[in-house]
C-alpha positions in Angstrom: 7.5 -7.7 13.5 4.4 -6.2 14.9 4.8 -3.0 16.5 2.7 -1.5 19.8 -0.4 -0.2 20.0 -0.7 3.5 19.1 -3.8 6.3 20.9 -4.0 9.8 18.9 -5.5 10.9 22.3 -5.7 15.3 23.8 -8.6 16.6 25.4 -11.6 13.8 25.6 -9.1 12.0 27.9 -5.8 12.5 29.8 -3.1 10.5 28.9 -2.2 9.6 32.2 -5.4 7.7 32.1 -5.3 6.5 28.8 -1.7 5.0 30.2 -3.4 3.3 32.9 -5.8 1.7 30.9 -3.4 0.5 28.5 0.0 0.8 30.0 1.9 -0.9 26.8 0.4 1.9 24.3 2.6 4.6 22.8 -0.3 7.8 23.5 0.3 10.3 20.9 -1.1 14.3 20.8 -4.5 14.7 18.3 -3.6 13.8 15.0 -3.5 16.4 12.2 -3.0 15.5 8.2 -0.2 13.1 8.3 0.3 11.9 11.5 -1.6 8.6 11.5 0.3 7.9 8.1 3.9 8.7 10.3 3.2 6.5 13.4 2.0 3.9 10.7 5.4 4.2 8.9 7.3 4.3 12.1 5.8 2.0 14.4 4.7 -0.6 12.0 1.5 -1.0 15.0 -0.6 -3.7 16.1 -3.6 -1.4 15.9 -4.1 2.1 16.1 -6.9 4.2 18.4 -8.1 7.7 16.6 -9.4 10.1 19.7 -9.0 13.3 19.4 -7.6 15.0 16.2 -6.9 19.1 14.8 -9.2 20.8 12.4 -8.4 24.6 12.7 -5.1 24.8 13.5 -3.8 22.4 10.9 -5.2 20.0 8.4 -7.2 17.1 9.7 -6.3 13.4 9.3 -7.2 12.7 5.8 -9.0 9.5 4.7 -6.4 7.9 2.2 -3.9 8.0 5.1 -6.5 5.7 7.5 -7.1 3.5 4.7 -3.2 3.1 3.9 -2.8 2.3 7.8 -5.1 -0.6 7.8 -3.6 -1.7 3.9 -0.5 -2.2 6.0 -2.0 -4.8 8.8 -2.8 -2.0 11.9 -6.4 -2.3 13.1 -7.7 0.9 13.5 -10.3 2.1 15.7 -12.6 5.7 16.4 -14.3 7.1 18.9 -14.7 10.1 20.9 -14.2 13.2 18.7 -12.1 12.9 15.2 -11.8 9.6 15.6 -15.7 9.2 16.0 -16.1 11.2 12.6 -14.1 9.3 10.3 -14.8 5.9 11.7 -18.3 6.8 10.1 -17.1 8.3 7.1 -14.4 4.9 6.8 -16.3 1.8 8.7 -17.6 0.6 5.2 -13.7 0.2 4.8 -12.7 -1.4 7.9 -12.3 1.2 10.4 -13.7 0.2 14.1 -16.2 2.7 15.3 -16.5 2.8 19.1 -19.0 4.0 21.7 -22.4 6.4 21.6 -21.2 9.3 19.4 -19.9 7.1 16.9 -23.5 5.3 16.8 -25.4 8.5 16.8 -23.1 9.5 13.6 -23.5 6.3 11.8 -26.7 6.4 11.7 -27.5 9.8 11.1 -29.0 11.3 14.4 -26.2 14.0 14.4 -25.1 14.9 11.1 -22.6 18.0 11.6 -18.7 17.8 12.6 -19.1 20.6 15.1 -21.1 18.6 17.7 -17.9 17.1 18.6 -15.9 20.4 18.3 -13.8 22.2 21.0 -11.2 24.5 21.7 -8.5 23.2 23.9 -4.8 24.3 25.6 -1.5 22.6 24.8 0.3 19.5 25.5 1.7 21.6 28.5 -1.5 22.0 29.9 -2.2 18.3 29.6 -5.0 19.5 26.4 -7.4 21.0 28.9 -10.5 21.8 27.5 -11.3 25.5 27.2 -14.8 25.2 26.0 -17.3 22.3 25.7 -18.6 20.1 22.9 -22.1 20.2 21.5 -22.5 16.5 22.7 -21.2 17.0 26.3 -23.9 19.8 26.3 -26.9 17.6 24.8 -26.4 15.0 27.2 -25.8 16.8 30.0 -28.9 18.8 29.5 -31.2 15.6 28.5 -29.6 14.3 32.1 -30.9 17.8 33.4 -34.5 17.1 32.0 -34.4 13.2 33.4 -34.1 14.6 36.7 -36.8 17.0 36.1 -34.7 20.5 36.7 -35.4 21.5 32.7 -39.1 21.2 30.8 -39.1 19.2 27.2 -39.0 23.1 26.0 -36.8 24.4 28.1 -33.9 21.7 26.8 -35.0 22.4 23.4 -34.3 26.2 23.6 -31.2 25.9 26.0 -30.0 23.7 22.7 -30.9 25.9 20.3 -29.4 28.6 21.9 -25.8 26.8 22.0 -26.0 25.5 18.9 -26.2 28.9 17.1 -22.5 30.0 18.8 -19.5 29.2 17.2 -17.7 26.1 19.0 -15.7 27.9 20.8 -18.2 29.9 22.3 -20.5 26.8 23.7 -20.1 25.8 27.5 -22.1 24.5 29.9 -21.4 27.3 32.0 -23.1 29.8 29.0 -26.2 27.1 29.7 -26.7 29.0 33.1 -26.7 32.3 31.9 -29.1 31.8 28.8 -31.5 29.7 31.7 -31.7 33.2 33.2 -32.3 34.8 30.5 -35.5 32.3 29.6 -36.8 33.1 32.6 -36.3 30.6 35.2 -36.5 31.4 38.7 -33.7 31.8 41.1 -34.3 28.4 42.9 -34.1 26.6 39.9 -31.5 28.7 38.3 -28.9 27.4 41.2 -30.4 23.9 41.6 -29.2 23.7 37.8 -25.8 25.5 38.3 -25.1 22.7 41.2 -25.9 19.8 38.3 -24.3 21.4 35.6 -20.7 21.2 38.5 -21.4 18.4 39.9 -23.0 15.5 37.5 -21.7 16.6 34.2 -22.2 14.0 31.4 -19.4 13.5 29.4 -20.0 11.1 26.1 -16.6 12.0 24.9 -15.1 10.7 28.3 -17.3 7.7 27.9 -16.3 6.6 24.0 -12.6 7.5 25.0 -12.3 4.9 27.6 -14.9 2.5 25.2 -12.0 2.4 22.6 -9.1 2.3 24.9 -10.9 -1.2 26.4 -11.7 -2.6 22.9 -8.1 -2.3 22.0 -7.2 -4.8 24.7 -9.6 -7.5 23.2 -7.9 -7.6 20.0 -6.6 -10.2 18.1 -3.0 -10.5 18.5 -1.9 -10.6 15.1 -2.4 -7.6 12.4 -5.8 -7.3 10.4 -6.8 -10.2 8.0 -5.3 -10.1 4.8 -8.8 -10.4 3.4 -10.5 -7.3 5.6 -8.0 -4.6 4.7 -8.9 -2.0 2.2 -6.5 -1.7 -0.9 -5.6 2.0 -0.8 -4.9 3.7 -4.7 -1.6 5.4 -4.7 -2.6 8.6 -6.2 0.5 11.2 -7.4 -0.2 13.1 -4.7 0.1 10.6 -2.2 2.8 8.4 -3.8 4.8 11.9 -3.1 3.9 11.6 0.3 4.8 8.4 1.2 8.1 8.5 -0.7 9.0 12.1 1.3 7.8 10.4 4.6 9.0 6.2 3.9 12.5 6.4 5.6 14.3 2.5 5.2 18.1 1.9 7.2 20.9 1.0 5.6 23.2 -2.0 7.0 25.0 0.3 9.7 21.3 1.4 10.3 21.3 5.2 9.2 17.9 5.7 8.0 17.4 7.7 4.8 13.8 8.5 2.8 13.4 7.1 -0.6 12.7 10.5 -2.1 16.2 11.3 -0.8 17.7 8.1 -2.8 16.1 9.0 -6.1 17.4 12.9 -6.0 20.6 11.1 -4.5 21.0 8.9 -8.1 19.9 12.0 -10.3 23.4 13.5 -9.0 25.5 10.6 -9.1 24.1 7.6 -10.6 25.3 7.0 -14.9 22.4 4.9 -15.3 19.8 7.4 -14.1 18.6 8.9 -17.4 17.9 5.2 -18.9 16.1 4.5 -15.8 14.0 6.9 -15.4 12.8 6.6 -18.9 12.1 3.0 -18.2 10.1 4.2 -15.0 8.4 6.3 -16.7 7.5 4.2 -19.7 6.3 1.3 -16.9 4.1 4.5 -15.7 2.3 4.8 -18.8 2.1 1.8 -19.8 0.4 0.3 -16.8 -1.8 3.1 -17.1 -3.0 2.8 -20.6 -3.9 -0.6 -19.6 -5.8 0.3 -16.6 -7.7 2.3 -19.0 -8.6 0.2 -21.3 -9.0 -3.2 -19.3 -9.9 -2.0 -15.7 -7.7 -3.3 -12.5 -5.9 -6.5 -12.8 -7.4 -9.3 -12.3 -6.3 -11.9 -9.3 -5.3 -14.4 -12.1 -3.2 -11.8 -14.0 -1.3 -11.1 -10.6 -0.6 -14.5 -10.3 1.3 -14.7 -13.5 2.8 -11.3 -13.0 4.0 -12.7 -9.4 5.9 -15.5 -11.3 7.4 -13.4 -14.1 8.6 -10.7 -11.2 9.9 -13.9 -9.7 11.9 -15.1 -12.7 13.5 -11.7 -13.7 15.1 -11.1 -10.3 16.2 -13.9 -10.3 14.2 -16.2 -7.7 11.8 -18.4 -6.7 7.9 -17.6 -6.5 8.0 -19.0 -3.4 11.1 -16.7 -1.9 9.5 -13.3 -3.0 8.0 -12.1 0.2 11.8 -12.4 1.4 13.0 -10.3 -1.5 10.4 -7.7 -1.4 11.7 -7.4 2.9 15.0 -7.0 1.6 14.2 -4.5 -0.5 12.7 -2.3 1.6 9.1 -3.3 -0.3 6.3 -3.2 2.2 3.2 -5.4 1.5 1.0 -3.0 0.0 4.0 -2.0 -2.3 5.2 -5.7 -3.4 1.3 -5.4 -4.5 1.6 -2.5 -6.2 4.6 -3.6 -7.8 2.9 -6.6 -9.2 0.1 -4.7 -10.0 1.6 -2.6 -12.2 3.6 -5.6 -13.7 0.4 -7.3 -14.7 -0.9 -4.5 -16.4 2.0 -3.8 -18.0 2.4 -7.8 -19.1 -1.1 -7.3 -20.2 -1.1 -4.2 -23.1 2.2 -5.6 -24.2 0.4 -9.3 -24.8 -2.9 -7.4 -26.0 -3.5 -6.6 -29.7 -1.2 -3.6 -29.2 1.6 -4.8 -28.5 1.0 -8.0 -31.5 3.3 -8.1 -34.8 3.3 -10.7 -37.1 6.1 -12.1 -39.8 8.5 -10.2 -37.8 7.0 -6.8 -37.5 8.8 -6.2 -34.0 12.4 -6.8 -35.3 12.5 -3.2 -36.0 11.5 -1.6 -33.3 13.5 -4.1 -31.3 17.1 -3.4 -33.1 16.0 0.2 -33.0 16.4 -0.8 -29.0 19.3 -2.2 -28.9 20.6 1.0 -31.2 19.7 3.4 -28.4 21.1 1.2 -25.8 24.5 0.8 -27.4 24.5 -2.9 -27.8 23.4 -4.0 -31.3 27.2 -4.1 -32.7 28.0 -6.4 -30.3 24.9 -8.6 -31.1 25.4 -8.2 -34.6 28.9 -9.8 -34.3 27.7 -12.6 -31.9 24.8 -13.7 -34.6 27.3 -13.7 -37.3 29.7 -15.7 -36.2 27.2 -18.0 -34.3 25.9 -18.9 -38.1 29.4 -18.6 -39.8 30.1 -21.5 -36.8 27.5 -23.3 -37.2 27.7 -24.3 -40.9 30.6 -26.2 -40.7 29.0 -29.0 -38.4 26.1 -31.7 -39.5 25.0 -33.9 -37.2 24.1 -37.8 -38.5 21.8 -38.9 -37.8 19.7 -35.6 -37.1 19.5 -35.5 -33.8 15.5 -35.5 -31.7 14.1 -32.8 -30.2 14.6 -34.0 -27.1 18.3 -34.1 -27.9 18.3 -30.6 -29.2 15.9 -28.9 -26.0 18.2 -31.1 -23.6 21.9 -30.1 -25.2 20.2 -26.3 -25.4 19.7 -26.3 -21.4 23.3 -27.8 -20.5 25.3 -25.5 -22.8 23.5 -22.3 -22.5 21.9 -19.7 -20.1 18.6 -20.6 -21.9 15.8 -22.6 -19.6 13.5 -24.5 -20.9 9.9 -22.7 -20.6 6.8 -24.3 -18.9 4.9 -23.2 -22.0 6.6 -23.8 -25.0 3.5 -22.1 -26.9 3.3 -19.6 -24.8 7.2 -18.5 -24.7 6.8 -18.7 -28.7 4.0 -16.1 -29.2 6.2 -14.1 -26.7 9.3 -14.1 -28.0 7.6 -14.1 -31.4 9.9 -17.3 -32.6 7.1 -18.0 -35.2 6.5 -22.3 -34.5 8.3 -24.6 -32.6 9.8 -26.1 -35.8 11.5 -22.3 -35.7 12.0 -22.9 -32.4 13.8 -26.0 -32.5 15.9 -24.6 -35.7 17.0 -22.0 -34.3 18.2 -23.9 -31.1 19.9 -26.7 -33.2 22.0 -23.8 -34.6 22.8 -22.8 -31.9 23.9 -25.9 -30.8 26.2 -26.7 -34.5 27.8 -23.1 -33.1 28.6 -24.7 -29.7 30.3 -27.5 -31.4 32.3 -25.9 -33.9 33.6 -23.4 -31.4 33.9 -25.6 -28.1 34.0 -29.3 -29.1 30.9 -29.7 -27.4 27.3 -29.4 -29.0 24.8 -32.3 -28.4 25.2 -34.2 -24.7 23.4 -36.6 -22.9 22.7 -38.2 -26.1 20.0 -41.1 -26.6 22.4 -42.5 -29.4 25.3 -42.3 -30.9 25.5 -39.6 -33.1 28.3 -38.7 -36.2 29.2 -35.0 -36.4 30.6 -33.9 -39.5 32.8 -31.1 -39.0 35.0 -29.2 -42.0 34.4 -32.6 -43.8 35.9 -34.8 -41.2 33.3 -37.2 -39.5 33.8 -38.8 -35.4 32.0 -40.3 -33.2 30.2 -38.6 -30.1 28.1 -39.7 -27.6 26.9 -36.7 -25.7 30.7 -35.5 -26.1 
């Protein structure tokens, strides 16, 4: 389901406005570090519009936070102020940049953050501005000069002179004193004081209601698959998103997945064992990013159908499974990222044995977990069954592979070659021994081995032949 459209909007443009121009948005105050990532978590939005945004106060929006919002389908749009800034520091990425400012910082006619700057009040006070930003200033002074009320050198010093004050110390009104202090006579002084009131130029203003009208001409649906950036999950922001990620439970309480993994380290047996699997998936996949670079598109294709086949599914139902598990798109990526690197080191020349070289550290396995007794016992008498029944005449391989599938668990692999060199089974002549054993087992336990039979075949069992066909 796609979510509203979202405006981080404060002083550049009230929200009552902002409401009228787009009367379906959800307008939210300027966005500090962690607030675009929030609404993008809890809105799940159509797109989102970047205004106005902190920077003294608080921590700004960060860029891996922008990029994660437009991984997950938003379009996402700048203009104005903060917005402005980091659409030029992220439009190589996918970011929307919107209006005049955005322009002049693209392509390098302003370079610093604090031409955009300025100090405003509180959402009580609607975000009124308290002082003005360099831009407003340069463009209402070039308007100043069009009309012929400043010199070339006048603007130029007027400039100057508010540039060198901190940000919060620039306003137009400063302009009037520093205009006396140049020198200009009283006539001009107060033709210039009436401008500066009454025809203001405000680019801010401008880019603000730019964006806000470029939001309504998007597409419908979410951001191509294709155009969206693919944002690495660092540590530091993995920890993020699991603090901030909350999913809902079936009577809808909603609960953040940091809370669910301190919830198991308290009350779930199997914690310990999991989390050393976790981690060993961790440095696995990272050893193999190491070593061979990102997976490629073809390796997550093949790790997509092994994810498929060990929960359980089809290839084509794991979009479903990944919604039902609470497994956003960019994390089902992830997740088959990290399975494809893993699938990779373990099918490399480190993870290789030959003539049986992995039955050690395999048993050793099973030793930890608990459960090599009870495959011990289960091999034994498998064989011990098994050598009491002969099958005459020796039954095909087609037989054997068919019986194998209709008595067992086991499924017959789409590479045969392939599923050999991974379970390490040696040939298919092993292969196909070691299921016809299996089958004599099923036989001389259950009275049922070979089925759907081609022929008849005699089974001799304890010395005592019969007939069977598929029986």
């Amino acid at each position: 389901m796609i979510g509203p459209d979202i405006v981080f909007l404060g002083p550049s443009l009230s929200h009552a406005e902002a409401q009228r121009i787009l009367p379906h948005a959800v307008i939210l105050p300027p966005a500090a570090m962690g607030d675009v990532l929030a609404a993008s978590l809890k809105y799940q939005p159509h797109a989102i519009g970047l205004i106005d945004g902190t920077f003294l106060s608080t921590m700004s929006v960060f860029h891996k936070e922008l990029l994660f919002a437009m991984e997950q389908g938003a379009w996402l749009l700048g203009a104005s102020s903060m917005g402005a800034l980091r659409a030029a520091e992220c439009a190589a990425y996918g970011m929307i940049g919107v209006g005049q400012i955005y322009e002049d910082l693209a392509s390098g006619l302003l370079e610093d953050d604090d031409e955009v700057a300025l100090t405003h009040a509180d959402a009580e006070a609607n975000f009124r501005s308290l002082s003005d930003a360099m831009v407003t200033i340069r463009a209402t002074l070039a308007a100043a000069n069009a009309a012929n009320l400043l010199t070339d050198d006048e603007t130029t010093v007027l400039l100057q002179q508010q540039k060198d004050r901190w940000f919060p110390d620039r306003r137009l009104s400063g302009v009037i004193a520093d205009a006396v202090d140049a020198g200009l006579t009283a006539n001009r002084i107060t033709r210039l004081r009436e401008f500066v009131r009454t025809s203001p130029v405000d680019p801010k203003r401008q880019d603000a209601i730019a964006l806000l009208e470029r939001m309504k001409s998007l597409p419908p649906g979410r951001m191509p698959q294709g155009e969206r950036p693919e944002t690495y999950i660092s540590g530091v922001f993995a920890a993020t998103l699991a603090r901030d990620v909350a999913v809902s439970t079936n009577n809808g309480t909603p609960v953040t997945l940091d809370r669910l993994r301190r919830y198991a380290a308290l009350h779930d047996p199997h914690f310990t064992a999991d989390m050393s699997a976790a981690r060993r998936a961790m440095v696995l996949s990272e050893i193999s990013r190491w070593l061979g670079g990102q997976p490629t598109e073809a390796e997550r294709s093949a790790a997509r159908t092994l994810v498929a086949e060990k929960v359980g599914i089809k290839e084509s139902e794991i979009d479903d499974w990944a919604t039902s598990v609470d497994l956003r798109d960019s994390d089902l990526r992830q997740l088959i990222g990290m399975a494809a690197l893993i699938h990779r080191v373990e099918t490399s020349w480190l993870g290789r044995s030959r003539l049986g070289e992995i039955t050690t550290p395999y048993l050793n396995h099973l030793r930890l977990e608990g459960r090599y007794a009870e495959l011990k016992e289960a091999t034994a008498l498998q064989y011990a069954a098994a050598q009491g029944v002969t099958f005459t005449p020796a039954p095909s391989i087609q037989q054997l592979i068919g019986s194998m599938v209709a008595t067992s668990s086991w499924q017959l692999p789409t590479d045969i070659q392939q599923y050999i060199e991974a379970t390490e089974l040696g040939s298919v002549a092993e292969l196909i021994a070691a299921i016809e054993v299996s089958i004599k087992a099923h036989q001389g336990l259950y009275g049922v081995g070979l089925v759907d039979g081609e022929n008849d075949v005699k089974i001799v069992e304890d010395g005592e032949a019969f007939m069977s066909r598929g029986n």
